[in-house]
GUTI-416459 format. One record per residue: residue number from 0; residue in one letter; z, y, x of N, C-alpha, C, CB in turn. Coordinates in steps of 0.2 Angstrom, whole numbers, plus 5000, padded with zeros to 4 digits. Glycine has a CB too. Layout:
BEGIN
(NUM,A,(Z,Y,X),(Z,Y,X),(Z,Y,X),(Z,Y,X))
...
***
This chain:
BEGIN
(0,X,(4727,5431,4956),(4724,5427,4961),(4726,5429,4968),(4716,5428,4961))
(1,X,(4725,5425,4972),(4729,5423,4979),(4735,5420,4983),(4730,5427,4981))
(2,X,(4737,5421,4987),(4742,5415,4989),(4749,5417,4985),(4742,5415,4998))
(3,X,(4754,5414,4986),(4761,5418,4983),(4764,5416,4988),(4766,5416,4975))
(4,X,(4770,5422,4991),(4774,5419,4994),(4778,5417,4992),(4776,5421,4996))
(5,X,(4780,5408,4995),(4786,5405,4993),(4784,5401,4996),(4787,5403,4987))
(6,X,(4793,5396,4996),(4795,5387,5000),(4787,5385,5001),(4801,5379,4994))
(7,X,(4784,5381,5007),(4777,5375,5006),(4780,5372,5001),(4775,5369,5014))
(8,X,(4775,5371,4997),(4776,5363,4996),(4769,5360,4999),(4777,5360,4987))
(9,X,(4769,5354,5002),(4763,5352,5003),(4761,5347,5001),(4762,5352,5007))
(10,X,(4763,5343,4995),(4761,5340,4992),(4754,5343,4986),(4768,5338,4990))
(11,X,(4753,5349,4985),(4746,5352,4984),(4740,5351,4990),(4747,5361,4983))
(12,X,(4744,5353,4995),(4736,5350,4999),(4734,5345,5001),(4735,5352,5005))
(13,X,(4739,5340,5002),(4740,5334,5000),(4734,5333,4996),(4747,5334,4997))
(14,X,(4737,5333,4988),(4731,5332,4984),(4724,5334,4982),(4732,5331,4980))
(15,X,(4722,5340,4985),(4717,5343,4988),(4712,5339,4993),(4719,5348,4990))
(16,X,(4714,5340,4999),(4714,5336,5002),(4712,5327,5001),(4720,5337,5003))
(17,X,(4716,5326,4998),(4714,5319,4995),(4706,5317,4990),(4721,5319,4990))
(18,X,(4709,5323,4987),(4703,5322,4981),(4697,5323,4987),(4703,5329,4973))
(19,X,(4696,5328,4990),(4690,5330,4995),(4689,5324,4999),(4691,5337,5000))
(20,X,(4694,5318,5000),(4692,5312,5005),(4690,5309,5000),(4697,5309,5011))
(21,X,(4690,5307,4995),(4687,5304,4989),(4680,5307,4992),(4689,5306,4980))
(22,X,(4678,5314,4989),(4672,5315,4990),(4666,5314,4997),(4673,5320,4989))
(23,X,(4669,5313,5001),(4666,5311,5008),(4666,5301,5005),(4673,5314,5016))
(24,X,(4670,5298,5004),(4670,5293,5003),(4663,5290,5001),(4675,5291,5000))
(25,X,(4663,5293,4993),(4658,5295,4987),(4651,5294,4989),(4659,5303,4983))
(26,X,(4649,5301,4994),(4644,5303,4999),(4640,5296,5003),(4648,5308,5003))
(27,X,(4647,5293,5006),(4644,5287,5011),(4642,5282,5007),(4649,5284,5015))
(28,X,(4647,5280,5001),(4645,5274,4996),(4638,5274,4992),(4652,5273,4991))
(29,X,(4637,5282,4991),(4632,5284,4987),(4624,5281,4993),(4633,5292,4985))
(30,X,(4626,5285,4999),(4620,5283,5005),(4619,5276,5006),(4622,5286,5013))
(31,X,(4624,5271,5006),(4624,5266,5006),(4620,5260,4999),(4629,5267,5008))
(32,X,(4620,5263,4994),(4618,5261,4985),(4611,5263,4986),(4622,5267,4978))
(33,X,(4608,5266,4987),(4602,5272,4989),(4599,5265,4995),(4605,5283,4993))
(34,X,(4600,5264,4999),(4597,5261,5003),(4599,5251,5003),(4599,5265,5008))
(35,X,(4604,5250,4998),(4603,5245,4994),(4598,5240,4991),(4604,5246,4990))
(36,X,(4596,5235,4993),(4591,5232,4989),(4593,5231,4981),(4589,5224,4991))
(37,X,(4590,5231,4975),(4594,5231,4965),(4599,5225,4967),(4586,5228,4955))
(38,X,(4599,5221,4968),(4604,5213,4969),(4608,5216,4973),(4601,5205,4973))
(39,X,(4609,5221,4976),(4615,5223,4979),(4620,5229,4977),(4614,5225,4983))
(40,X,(4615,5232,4972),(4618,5238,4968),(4625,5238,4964),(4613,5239,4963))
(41,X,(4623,5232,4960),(4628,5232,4957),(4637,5233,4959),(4627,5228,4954))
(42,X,(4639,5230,4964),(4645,5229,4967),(4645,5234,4969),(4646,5224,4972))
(43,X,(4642,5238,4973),(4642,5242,4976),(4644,5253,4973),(4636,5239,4979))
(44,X,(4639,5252,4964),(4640,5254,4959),(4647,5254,4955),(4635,5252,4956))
(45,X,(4651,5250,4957),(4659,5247,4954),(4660,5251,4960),(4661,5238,4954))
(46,X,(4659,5251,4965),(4666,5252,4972),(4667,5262,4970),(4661,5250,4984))
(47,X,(4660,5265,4969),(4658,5271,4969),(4664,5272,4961),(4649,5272,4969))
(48,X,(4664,5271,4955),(4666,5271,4950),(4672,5271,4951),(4665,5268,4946))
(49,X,(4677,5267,4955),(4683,5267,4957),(4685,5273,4962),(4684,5261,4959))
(50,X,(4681,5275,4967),(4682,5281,4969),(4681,5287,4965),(4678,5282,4972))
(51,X,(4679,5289,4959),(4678,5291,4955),(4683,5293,4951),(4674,5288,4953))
(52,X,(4688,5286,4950),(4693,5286,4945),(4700,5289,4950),(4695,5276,4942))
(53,X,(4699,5287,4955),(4703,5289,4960),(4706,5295,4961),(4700,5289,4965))
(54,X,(4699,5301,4962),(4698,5305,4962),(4700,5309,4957),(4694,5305,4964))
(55,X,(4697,5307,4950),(4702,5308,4944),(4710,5309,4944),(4702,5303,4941))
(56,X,(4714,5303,4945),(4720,5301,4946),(4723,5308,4947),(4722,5295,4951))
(57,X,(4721,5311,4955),(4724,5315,4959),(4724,5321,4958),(4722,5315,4963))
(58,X,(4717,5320,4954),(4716,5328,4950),(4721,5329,4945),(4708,5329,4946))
(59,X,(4722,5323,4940),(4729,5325,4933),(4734,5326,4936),(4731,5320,4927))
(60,X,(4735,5321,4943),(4742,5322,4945),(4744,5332,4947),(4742,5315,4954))
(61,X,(4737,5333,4951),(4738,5340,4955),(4739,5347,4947),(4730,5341,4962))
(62,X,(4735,5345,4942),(4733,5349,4936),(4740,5348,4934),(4727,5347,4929))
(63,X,(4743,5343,4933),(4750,5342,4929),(4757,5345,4931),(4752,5334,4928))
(64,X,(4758,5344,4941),(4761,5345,4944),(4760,5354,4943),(4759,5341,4949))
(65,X,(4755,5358,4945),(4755,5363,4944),(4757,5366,4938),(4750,5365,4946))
(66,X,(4759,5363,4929),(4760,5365,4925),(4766,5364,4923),(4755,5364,4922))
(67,X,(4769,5361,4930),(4779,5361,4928),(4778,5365,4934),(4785,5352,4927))
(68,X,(4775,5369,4938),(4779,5371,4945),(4779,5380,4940),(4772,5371,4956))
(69,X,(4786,5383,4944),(4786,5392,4942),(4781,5394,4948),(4794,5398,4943))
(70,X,(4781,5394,4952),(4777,5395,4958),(4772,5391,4960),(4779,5395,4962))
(71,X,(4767,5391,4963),(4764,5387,4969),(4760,5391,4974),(4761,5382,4967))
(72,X,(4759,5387,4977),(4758,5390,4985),(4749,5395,4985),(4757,5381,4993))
(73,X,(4747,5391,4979),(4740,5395,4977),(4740,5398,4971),(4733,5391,4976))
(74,X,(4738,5403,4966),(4738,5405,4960),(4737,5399,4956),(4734,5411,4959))
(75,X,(4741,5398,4952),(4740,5392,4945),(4732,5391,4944),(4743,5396,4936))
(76,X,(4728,5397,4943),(4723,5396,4940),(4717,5394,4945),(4722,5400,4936))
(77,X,(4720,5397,4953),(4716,5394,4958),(4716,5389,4959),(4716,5396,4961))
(78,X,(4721,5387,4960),(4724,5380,4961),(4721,5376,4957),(4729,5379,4960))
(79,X,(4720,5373,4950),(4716,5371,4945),(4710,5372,4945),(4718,5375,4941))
(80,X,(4708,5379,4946),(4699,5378,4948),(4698,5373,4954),(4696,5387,4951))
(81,X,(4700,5375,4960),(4697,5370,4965),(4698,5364,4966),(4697,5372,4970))
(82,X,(4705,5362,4961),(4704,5353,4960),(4699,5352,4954),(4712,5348,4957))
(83,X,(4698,5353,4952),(4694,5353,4947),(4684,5353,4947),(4697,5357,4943))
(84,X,(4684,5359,4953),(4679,5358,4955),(4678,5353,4962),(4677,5364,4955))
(85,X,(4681,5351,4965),(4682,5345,4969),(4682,5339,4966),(4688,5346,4973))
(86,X,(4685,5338,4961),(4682,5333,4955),(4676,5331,4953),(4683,5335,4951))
(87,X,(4674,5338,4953),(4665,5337,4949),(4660,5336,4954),(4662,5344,4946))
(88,X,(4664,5336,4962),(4657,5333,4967),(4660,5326,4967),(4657,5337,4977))
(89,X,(4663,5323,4966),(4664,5318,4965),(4662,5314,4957),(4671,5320,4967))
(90,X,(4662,5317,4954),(4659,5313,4949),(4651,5315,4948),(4663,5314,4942))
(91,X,(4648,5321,4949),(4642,5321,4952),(4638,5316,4955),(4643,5326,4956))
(92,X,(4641,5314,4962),(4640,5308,4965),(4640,5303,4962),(4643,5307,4970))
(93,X,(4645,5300,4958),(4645,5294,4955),(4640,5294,4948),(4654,5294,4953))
(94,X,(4639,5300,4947),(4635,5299,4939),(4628,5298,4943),(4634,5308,4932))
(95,X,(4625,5301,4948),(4619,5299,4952),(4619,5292,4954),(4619,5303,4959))
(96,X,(4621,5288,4957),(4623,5281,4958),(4621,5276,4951),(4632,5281,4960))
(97,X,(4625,5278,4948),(4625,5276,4939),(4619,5275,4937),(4628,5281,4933))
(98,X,(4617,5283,4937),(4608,5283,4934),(4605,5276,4938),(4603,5292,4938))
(99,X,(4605,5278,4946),(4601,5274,4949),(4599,5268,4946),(4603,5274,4956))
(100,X,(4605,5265,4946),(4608,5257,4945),(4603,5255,4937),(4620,5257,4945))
(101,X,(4606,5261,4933),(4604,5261,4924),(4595,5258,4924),(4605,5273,4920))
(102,X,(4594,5265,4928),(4587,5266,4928),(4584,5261,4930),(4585,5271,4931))
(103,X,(4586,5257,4935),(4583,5250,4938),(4578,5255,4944),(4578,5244,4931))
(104,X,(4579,5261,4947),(4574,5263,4953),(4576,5259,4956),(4573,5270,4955))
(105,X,(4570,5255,4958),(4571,5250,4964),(4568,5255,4971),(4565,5243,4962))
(106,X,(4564,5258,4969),(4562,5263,4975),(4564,5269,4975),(4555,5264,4976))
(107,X,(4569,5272,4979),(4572,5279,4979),(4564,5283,4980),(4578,5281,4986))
(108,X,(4561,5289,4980),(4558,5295,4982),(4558,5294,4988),(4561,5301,4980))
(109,X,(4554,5294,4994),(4554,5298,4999),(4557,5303,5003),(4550,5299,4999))
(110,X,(4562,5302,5006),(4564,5309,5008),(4572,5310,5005),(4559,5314,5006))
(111,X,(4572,5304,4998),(4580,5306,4998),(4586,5304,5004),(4582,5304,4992))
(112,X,(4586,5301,5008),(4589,5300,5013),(4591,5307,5015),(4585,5296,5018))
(113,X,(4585,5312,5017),(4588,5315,5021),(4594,5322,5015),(4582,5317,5026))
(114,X,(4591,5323,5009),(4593,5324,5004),(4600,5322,5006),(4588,5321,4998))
(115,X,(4603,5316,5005),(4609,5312,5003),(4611,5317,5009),(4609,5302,5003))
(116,X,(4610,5316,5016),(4613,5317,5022),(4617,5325,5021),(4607,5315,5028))
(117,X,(4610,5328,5021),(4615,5335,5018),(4621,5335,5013),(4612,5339,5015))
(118,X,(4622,5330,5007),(4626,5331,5005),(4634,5328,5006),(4623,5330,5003))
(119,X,(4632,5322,5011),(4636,5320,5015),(4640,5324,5020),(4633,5317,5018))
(120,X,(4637,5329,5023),(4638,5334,5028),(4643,5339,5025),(4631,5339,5030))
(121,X,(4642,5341,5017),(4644,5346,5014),(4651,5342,5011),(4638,5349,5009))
(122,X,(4650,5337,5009),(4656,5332,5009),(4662,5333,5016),(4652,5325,5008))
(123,X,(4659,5330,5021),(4664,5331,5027),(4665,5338,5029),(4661,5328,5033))
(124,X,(4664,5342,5028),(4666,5349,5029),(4671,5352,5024),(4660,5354,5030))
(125,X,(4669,5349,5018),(4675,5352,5014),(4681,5347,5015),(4674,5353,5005))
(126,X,(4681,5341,5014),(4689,5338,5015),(4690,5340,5021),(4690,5331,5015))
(127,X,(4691,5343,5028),(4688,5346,5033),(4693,5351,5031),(4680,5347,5034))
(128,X,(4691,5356,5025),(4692,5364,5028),(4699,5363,5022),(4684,5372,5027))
(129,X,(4701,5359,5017),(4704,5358,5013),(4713,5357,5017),(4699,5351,5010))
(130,X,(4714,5355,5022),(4722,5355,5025),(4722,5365,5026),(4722,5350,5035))
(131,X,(4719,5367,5028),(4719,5373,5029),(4719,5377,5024),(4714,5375,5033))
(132,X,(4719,5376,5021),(4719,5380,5014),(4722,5388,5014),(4723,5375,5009))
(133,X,(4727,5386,5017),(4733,5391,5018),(4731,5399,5021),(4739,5387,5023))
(134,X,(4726,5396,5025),(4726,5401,5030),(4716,5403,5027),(4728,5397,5039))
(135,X,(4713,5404,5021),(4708,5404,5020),(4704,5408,5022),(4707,5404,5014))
(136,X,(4708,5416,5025),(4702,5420,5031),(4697,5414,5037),(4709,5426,5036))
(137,X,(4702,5410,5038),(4700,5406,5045),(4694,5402,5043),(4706,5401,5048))
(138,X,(4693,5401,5035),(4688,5396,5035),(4681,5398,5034),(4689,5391,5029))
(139,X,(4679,5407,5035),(4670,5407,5036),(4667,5402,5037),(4666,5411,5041))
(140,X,(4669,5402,5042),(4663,5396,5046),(4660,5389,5042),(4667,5393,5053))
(141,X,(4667,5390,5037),(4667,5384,5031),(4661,5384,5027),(4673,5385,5026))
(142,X,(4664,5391,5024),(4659,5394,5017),(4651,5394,5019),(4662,5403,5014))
(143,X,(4652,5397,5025),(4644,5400,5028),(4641,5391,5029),(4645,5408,5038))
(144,X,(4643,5389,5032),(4643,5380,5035),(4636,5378,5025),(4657,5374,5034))
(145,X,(4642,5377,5023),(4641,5374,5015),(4635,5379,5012),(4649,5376,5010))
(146,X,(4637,5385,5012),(4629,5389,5010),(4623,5388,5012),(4628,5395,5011))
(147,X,(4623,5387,5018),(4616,5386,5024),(4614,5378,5021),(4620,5386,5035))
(148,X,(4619,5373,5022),(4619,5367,5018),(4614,5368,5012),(4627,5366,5016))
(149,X,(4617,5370,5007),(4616,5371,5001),(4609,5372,5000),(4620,5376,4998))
(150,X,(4604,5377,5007),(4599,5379,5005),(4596,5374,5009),(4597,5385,5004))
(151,X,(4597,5369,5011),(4596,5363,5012),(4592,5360,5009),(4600,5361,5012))
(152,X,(4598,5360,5003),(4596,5354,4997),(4593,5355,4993),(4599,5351,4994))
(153,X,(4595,5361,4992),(4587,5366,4986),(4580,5363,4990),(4587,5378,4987))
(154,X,(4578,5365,4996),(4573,5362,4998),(4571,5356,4998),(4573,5364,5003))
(155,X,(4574,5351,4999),(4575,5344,4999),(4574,5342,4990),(4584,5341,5003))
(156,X,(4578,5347,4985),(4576,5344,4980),(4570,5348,4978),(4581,5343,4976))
(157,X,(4570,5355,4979),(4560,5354,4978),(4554,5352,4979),(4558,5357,4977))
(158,X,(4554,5352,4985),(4551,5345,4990),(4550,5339,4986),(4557,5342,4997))
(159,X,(4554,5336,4984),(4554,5329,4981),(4552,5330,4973),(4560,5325,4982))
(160,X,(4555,5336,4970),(4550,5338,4965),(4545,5336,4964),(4549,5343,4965))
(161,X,(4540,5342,4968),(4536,5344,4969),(4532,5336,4971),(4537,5350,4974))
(162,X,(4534,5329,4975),(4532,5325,4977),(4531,5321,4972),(4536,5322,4982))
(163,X,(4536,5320,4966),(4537,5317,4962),(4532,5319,4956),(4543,5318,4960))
(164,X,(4531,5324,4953),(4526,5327,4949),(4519,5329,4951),(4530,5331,4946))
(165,X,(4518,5326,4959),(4511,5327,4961),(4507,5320,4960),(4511,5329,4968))
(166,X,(4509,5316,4955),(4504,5310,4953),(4506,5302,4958),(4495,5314,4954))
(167,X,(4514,5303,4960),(4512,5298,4966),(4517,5294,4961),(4514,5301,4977))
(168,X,(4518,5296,4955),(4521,5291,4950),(4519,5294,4944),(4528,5289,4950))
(169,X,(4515,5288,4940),(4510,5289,4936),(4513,5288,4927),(4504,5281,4938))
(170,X,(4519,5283,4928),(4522,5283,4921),(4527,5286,4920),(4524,5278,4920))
(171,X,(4526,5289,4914),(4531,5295,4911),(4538,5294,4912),(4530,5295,4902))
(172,X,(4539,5288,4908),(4546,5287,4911),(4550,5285,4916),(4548,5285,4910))
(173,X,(4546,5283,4921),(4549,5283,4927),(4549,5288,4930),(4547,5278,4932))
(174,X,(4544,5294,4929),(4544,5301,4930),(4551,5303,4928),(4538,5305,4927))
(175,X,(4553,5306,4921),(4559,5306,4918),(4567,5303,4922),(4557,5303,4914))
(176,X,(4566,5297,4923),(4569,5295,4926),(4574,5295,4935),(4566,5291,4924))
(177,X,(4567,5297,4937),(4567,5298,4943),(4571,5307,4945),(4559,5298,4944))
(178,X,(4566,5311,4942),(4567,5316,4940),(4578,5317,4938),(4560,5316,4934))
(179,X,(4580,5313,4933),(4586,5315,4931),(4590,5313,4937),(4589,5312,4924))
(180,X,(4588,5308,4940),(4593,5307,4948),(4592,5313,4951),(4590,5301,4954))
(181,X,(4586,5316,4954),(4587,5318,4958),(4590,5326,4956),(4582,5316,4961))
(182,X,(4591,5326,4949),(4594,5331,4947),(4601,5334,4946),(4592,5331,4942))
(183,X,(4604,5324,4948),(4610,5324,4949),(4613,5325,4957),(4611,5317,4947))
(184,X,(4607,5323,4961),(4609,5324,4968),(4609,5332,4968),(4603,5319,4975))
(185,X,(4606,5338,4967),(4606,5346,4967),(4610,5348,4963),(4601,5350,4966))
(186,X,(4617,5344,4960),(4620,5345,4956),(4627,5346,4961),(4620,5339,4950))
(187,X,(4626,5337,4964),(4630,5337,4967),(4632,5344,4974),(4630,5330,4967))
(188,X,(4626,5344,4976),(4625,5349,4982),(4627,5355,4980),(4619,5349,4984))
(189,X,(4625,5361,4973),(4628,5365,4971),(4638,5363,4968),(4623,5367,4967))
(190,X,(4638,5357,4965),(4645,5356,4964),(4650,5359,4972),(4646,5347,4961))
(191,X,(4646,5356,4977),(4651,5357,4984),(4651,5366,4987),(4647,5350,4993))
(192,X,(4643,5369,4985),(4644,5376,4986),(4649,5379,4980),(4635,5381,4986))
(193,X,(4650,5375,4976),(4655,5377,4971),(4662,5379,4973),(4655,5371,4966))
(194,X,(4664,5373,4977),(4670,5373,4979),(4673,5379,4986),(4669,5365,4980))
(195,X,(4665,5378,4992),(4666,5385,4996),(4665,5390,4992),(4661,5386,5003))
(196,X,(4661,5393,4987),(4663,5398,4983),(4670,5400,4981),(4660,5395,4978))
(197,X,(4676,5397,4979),(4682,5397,4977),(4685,5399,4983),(4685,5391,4974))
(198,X,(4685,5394,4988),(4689,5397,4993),(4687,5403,4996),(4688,5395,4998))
(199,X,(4682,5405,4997),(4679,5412,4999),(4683,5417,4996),(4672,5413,4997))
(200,X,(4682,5415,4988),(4686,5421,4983),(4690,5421,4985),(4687,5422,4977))
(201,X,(4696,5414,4984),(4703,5415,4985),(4704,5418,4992),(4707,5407,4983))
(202,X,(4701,5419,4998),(4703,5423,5005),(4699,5429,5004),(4701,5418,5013))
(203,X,(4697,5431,4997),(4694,5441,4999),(4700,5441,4996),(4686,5446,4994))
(204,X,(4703,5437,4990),(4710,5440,4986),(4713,5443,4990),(4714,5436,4981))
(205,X,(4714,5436,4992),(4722,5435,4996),(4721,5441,5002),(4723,5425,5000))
(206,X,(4717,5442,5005),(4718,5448,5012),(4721,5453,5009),(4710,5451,5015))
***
């Protein structure tokens, strides 16, 4: 684990990078679906899915690319990990969206707005700290950013828990229902502490 010395290539951060502006994208389209009337959803549940695929694309490109390089500019297996978990905030987001649209919640919960906003936040700070990669002592401010975040959204999603299963929805299955969204949105929130997680490590290695 840690950086290797050798030539830049920057065509890794590049798709790092990349994949992390998917995620910010993801974040907006999702805020925007959520505050959809259902007759609008749909189109708008396509746009998210194609960000999705996107974000995919870049990820096999960067997994594949790193499995013919002898070197690269991060350890193979670091490298790997954090496209990959940069991936998963990104399909996180999209499988949330999906549910919504599946389930026919015409009414989001109360309060997931602000829920979404954090996760938006945590979105723009990692594609954000993602060019920098190189230099991963410099990004605390990153990691610590995203954690503070994180317990954010733990609060936001047990808040709405706690909202949700206090009788202010009466049928089982829209409980259920309700309930697996918003299990997706603290999914997605830990998926992005996931990602400052990696970096962190990869800059105690690498010091």
């Amino acid at each position: 684990m840690g950086l290797r010395l050798t030539r830049p290539d920057h065509r890794y951060d590049d798709l790092l990078t990349g994949i992390a502006r998917h995620a910010v994208t993801a974040s907006r389209v999702l805020t925007t679906l959520f505050a959809a009337p259902p007759s609008e959803r749909d189109g708008i549940v396509r746009e998210l899915t194609e960000i999705e695929r996107a974000a995919d694309a870049l990820t096999h490109e960067l997994i594949a690319r790193a499995a013919r390089a002898f070197v690269t500019p991060i350890d193979h297996r670091d490298l790997v990990s954090l496209a990959r978990a940069l991936d998963r905030c990104v399909n996180t987001l999209e499988g949330a969206g999906d549910m919504l649209v599946r389930y026919h919640l015409s009414d989001p919960l109360p309060g997931t707005t602000e829920q979404l906003e954090v996760i938006a936040r945590m979105a723009d700070l990692t594609a954000q700290a993602m060019p920098q990669l190189r230099k991963p002592q410099a990004l605390r401010e990153y990691w610590e950013s995203v954690s503070r975040l994180e317990n954010q959204a733990d609060m936001h999603y047990r808040r709405l828990l706690a909202l949700l299963l206090g009788g202010r929805i009466t049928d089982p299955i829209a409980v259920m229902r309700h309930r697996d969204v918003l299990e997706r949105l603290e999914a997605a929130a830990n998926s992005f502490e996931e990602v400052a997680l990696l970096v962190e490590l990869i800059a105690v290695t690498e010091a």
